[in-house]
C-alpha positions as CSV (number, residue, x, y, z in Angstrom):
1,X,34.0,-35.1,7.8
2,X,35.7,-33.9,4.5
3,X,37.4,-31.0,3.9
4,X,37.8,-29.5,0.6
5,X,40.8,-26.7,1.1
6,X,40.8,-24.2,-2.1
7,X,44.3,-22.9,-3.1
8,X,42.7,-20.3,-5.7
9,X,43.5,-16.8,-4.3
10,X,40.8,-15.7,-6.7
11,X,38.1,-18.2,-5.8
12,X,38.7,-17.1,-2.3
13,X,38.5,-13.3,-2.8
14,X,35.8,-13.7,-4.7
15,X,34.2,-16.0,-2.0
16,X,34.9,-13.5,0.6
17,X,32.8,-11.0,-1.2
18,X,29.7,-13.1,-1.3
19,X,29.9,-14.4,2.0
20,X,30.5,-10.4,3.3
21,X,27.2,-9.3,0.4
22,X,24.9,-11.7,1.8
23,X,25.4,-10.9,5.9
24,X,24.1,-7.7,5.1
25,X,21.5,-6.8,3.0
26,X,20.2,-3.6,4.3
27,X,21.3,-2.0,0.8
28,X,18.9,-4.5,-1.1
29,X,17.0,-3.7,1.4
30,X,16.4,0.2,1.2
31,X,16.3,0.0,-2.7
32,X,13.3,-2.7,-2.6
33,X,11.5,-0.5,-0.2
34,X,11.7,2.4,-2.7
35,X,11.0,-0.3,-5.5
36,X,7.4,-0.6,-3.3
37,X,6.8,2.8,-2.3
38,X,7.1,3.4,-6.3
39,X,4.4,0.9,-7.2
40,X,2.2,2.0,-4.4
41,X,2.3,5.7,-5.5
42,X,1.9,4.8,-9.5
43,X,-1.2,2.8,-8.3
44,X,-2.9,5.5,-7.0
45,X,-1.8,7.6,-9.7
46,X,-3.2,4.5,-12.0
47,X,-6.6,4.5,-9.9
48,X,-5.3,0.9,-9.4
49,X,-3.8,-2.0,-11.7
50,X,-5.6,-3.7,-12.6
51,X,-8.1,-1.0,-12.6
52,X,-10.5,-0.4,-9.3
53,X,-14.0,-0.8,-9.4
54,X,-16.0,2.3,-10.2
55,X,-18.0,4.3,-7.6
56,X,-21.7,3.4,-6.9
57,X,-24.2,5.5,-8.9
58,X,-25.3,7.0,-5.2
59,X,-21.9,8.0,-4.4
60,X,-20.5,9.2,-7.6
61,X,-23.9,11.7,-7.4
62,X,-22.4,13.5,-4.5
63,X,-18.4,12.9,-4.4
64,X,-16.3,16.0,-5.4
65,X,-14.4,15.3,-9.1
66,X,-10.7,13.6,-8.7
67,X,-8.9,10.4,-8.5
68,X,-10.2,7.6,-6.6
69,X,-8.8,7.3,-3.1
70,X,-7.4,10.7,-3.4
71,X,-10.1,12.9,-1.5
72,X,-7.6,14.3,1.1
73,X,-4.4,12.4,-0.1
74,X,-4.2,11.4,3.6
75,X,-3.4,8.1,2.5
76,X,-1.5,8.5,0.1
77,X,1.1,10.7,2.1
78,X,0.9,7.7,5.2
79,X,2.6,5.0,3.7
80,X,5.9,4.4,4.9
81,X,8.3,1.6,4.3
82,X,11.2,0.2,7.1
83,X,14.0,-1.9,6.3
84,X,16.3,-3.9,8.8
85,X,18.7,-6.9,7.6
86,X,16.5,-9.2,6.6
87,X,13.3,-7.7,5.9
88,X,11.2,-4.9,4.1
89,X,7.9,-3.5,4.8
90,X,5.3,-1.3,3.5
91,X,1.9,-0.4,5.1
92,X,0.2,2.6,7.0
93,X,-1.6,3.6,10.2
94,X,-4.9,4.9,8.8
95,X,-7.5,3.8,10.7
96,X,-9.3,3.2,6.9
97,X,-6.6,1.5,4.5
98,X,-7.7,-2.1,5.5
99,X,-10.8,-2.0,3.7
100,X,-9.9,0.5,0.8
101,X,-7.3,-2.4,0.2
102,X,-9.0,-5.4,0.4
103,X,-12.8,-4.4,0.2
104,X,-15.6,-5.5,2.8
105,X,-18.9,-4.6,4.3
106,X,-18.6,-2.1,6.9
107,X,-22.0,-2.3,9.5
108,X,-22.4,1.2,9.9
109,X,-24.5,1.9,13.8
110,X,-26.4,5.0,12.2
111,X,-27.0,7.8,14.4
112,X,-25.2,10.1,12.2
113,X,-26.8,13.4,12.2
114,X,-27.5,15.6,9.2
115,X,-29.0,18.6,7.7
116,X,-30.7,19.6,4.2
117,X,-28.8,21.7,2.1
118,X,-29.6,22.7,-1.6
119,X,-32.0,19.7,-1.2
120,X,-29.1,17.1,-0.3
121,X,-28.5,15.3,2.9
122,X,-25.2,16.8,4.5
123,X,-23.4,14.9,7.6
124,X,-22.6,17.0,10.5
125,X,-20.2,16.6,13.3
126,X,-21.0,16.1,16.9
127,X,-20.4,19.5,17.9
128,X,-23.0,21.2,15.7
129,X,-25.4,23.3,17.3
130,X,-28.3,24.2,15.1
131,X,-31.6,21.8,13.7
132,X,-30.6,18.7,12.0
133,X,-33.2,17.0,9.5
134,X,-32.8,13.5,11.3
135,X,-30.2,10.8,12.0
136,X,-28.8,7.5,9.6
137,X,-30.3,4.6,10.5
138,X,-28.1,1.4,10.9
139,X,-26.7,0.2,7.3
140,X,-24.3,-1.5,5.1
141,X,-21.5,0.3,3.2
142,X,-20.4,-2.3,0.7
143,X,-17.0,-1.3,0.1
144,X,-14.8,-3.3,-3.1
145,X,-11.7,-3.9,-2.9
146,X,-8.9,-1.0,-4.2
147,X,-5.5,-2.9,-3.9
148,X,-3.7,0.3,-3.4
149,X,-0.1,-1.5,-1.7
150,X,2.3,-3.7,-4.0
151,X,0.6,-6.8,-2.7
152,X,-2.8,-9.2,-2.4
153,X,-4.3,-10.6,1.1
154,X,-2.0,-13.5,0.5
155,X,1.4,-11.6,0.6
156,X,1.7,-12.1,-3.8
157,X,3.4,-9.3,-5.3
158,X,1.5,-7.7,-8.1
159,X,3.7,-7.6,-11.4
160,X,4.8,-5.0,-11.7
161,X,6.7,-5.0,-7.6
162,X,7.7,-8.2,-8.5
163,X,9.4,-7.4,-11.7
164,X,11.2,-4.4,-9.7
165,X,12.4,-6.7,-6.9
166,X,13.8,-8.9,-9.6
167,X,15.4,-5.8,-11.0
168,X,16.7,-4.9,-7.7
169,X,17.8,-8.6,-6.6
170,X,19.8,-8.6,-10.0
171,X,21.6,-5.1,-9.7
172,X,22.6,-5.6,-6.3
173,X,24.0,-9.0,-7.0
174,X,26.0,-7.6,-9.9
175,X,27.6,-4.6,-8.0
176,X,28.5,-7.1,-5.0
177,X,30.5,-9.8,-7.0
178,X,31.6,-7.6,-9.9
């Protein structure tokens, strides 16, 4: 085996520094994990990018006004990132954020009960007590696809997460070898 020795106390320093900057990366880290919590929270303030399908006639009818995806802002407050050394992640818990993200055809049961008020159908909860007009019969909820999180299905950064990890990759490499 050869062995290159370098007598520049520069190059060495210098080397030191890199060879320190890349064991730990938890810094790059943290400030990619903001760079995707930002993108996440300007998509829903967006209403998606590119922009997310509009509502069915049916539902628009009988949704309050406001942003899509923004009904209780349940999801919107759930997403959380985590960092260790050589990883970052972004996602949530919600039992829902699966197919607001990627779409699909949810097979509803039916059974739900409901009641007529003001001549409109009104879902009620288990525990209600008075008449109810009928139940839901079993049905499809086509849902589309409302790419809320920085990436697709296949793990690709959208542009705009991409060009701030690029951002973030190139500061952190300048402030650890300047």
């Amino acid at each position: 085996m050869n062995v290159i020795q370098i007598n520049d106390d520069a190059l060495q320093t210098r080397l030191s520094k890199v060879a320190a900057a890349m064991q730990d990366t938890t810094r790059l880290g943290h400030a990619i994990a903001l760079s995707f919590d930002t993108v996440t929270q300007d998509n829903f303030d967006s209403e998606g990018r590119p922009k997310w399908a509009g509502l069915s006639p049916n539902y628009a009818k009988k949704r309050k006004p406001g942003k899509l995806l923004f009904q209780t802002g349940h999801l919107r407050r759930s997403i959380t990132t985590s960092v260790t050394s050589d990883s970052v992640t972004i996602g949530t818990n919600v039992i829902y954020a699966a197919i607001h993200h990627f779409g699909g055809t949810i097979k509803h049961p039916g059974g739900t009960r409901y009641v007529i008020r003001d001549g409109r159908a009104q879902f009620v909860s288990n525990g209600f007590t008075g008449p109810t007009a009928g139940v839901t019969k079993p049905h499809n909820i086509d849902m589309p696809p409302r790419p809320y999180l920085p990436m697709d299905e296949r793990g690709f950064l959208q542009r705009e997460a991409e060009d701030a990890v690029f951002d973030d990759v190139d500061f952190y490499w300048h402030k650890s070898f300047a």
